[in-house]
C-alpha positions in Angstrom: -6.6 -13.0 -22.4 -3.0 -12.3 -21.6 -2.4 -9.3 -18.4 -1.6 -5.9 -20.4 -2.0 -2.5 -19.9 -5.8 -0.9 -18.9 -6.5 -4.7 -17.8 -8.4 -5.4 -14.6 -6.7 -9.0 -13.1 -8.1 -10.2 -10.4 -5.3 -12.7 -8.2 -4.5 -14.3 -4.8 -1.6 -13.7 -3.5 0.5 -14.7 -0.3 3.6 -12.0 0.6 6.5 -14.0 2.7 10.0 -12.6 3.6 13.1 -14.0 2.8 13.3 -16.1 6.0 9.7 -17.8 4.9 7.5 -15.6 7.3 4.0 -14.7 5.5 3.9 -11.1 5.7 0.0 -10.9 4.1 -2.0 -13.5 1.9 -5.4 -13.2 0.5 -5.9 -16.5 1.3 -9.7 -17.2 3.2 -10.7 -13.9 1.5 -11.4 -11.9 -2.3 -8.8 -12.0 -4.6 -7.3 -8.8 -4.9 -8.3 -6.9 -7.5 -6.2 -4.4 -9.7 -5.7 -2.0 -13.0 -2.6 -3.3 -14.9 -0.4 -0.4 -15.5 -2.2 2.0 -12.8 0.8 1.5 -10.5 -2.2 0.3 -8.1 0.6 -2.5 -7.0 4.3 -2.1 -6.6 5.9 -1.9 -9.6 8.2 -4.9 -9.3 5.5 -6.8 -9.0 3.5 -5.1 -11.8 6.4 -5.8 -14.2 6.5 -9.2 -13.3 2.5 -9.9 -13.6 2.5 -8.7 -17.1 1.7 -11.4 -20.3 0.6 -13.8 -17.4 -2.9 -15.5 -18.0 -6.1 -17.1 -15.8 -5.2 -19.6 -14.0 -1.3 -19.4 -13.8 0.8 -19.4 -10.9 3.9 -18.5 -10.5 6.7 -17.1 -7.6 7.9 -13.4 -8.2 11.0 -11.7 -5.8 10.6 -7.8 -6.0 13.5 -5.8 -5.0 13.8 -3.0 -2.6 13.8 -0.9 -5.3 11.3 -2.0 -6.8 8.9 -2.4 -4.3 8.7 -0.2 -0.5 12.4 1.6 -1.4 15.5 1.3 0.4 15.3 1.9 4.0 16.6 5.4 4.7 18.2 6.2 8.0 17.0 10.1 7.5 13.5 9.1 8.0 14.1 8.7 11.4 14.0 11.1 14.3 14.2 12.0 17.9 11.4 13.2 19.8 9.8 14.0 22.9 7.7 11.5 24.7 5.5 14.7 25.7 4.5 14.5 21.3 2.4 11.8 21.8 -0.9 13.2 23.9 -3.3 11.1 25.3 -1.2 7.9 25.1 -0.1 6.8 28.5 2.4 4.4 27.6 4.4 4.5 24.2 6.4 1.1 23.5 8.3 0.6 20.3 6.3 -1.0 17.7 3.2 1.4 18.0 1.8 3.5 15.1 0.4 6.7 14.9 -0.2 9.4 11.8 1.4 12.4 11.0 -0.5 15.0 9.4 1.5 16.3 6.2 0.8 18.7 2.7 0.3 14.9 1.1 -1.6 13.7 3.5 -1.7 11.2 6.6 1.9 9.5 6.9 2.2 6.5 9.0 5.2 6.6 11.5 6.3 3.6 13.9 8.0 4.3 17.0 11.5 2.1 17.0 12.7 2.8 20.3 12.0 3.9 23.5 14.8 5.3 26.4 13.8 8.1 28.9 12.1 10.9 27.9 12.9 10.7 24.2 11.5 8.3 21.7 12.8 7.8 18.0 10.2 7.3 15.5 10.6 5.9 11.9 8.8 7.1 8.7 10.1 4.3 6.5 7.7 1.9 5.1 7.5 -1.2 7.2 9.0 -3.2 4.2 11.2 -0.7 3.2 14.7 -2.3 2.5 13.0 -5.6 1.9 12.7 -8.4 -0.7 9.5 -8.8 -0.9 8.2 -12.9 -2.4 5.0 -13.3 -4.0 3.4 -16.6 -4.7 0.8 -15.7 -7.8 -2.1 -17.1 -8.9 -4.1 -15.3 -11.6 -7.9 -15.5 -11.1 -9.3 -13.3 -14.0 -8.1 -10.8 -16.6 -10.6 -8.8 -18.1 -10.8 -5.0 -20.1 -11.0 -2.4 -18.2 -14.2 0.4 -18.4 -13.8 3.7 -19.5 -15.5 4.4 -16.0 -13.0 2.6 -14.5 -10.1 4.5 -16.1 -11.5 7.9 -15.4 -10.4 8.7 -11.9 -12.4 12.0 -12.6 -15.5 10.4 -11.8 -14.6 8.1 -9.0 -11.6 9.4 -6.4 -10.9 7.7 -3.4 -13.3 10.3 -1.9 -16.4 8.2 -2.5 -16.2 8.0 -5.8 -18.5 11.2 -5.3 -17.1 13.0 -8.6 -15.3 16.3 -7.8 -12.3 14.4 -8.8 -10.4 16.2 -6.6 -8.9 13.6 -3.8 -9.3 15.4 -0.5 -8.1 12.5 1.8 -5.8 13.7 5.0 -7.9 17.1 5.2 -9.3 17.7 8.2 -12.6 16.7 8.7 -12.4 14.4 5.5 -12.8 10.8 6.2 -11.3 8.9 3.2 -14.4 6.4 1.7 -12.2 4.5 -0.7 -13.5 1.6 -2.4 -15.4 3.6 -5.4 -15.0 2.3 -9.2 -11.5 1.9 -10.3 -9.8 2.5 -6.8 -9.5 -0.6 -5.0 -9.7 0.5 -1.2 -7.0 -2.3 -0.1 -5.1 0.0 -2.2 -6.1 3.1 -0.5 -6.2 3.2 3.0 -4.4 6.3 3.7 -1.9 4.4 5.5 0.7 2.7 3.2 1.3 0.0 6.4 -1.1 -2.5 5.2 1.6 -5.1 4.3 -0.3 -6.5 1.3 1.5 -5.9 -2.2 -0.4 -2.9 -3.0 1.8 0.2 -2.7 -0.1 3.6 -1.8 0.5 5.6 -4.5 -2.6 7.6 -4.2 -1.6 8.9 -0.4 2.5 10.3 -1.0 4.9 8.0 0.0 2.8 5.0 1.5 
């Protein structure tokens, strides 16, 4: 069976950047486990798994565009060191989580200097090539129940259907039928090729 729409493709997968660095692999672990045409995975990457078969392997290069965006100087900002309570010592590189109308957002901090810290809101591949080395594990038809996010949203696939994630006092159980949870982590900064689709702007 050839990877087309509504299919469920199960595939390892090892993300490097263009100097060669592995960004995220699946290797030592399960394959990663998708809906073809869900837009579960960035969509350069989508594109490029379709027709493919079990057992094939193959290299794909997803641009920018096609994968975390172009990085965007306006999603950075200036702020008070004060912002951060309860951490004693912020250092460029550290994460935290904005609370916003979509949800948690994931912002790094990218530099430090006095009082004042600038924090980024990009996606930590954002502006990046992003090389896949592909091997197709299993293609299969996907289930009505696994179409039907009605029944299963990322909120435990307990059935309102209504996703609820970011709200305060909801804790996001992701990982019910249909919605892989590597995909849905409510972060977006997972590195792995699955694109957060389901939380705003990953």
């Amino acid at each position: 069976m050839k990877i087309a729409d509504k299919t469920v493709v199960q595939m390892h997968y090892t993300l490097t950047s263009d100097e060669g660095a592995v960004i995220d692999s699946s290797e030592g672990r399960e394959p990663l486990q998708y809906i073809q045409g869900a837009h579960m995975i960035v969509i350069g990457l989508e594109k490029a798994m379709e027709g493919h078969e079990v057992g094939e392997k193959f290299d794909v290069k997803v641009i920018p565009s096609e994968g975390y965006g172009e990085y965007d100087e306006r999603m950075t900002q200036e702020v008070p060191l004060d912002v951060f309570q309860g951490v004693d010592q912020v250092v460029p590189g550290m994460q935290f989580y904005a609370q916003t109308p979509m949800g948690p957002m994931p912002i790094r901090v990218k530099s430090v200097a006095g009082d004042k810290a600038v924090i980024d809101a990009n996606h930590e591949l954002a502006g990046k090539n992003l090389n896949f080395a592909i091997e197709v594990v299993s293609v299969r038809e996907a289930t009505e129940e696994e179409l039907n996010p009605q029944g299963h949203c990322c909120c435990g696939g307990k059935g309102d259907g209504e996703c609820k994630c970011g709200e305060e006092g909801h804790e996001c159980e992701c990982g019910g039928e249909g919605h892989h949870k590597e995909n849905c982590d409510g972060k977006g900064g997972c590195g792995c090729p699955n694109h957060d689709k389901h939380h705003g702007n990953g």
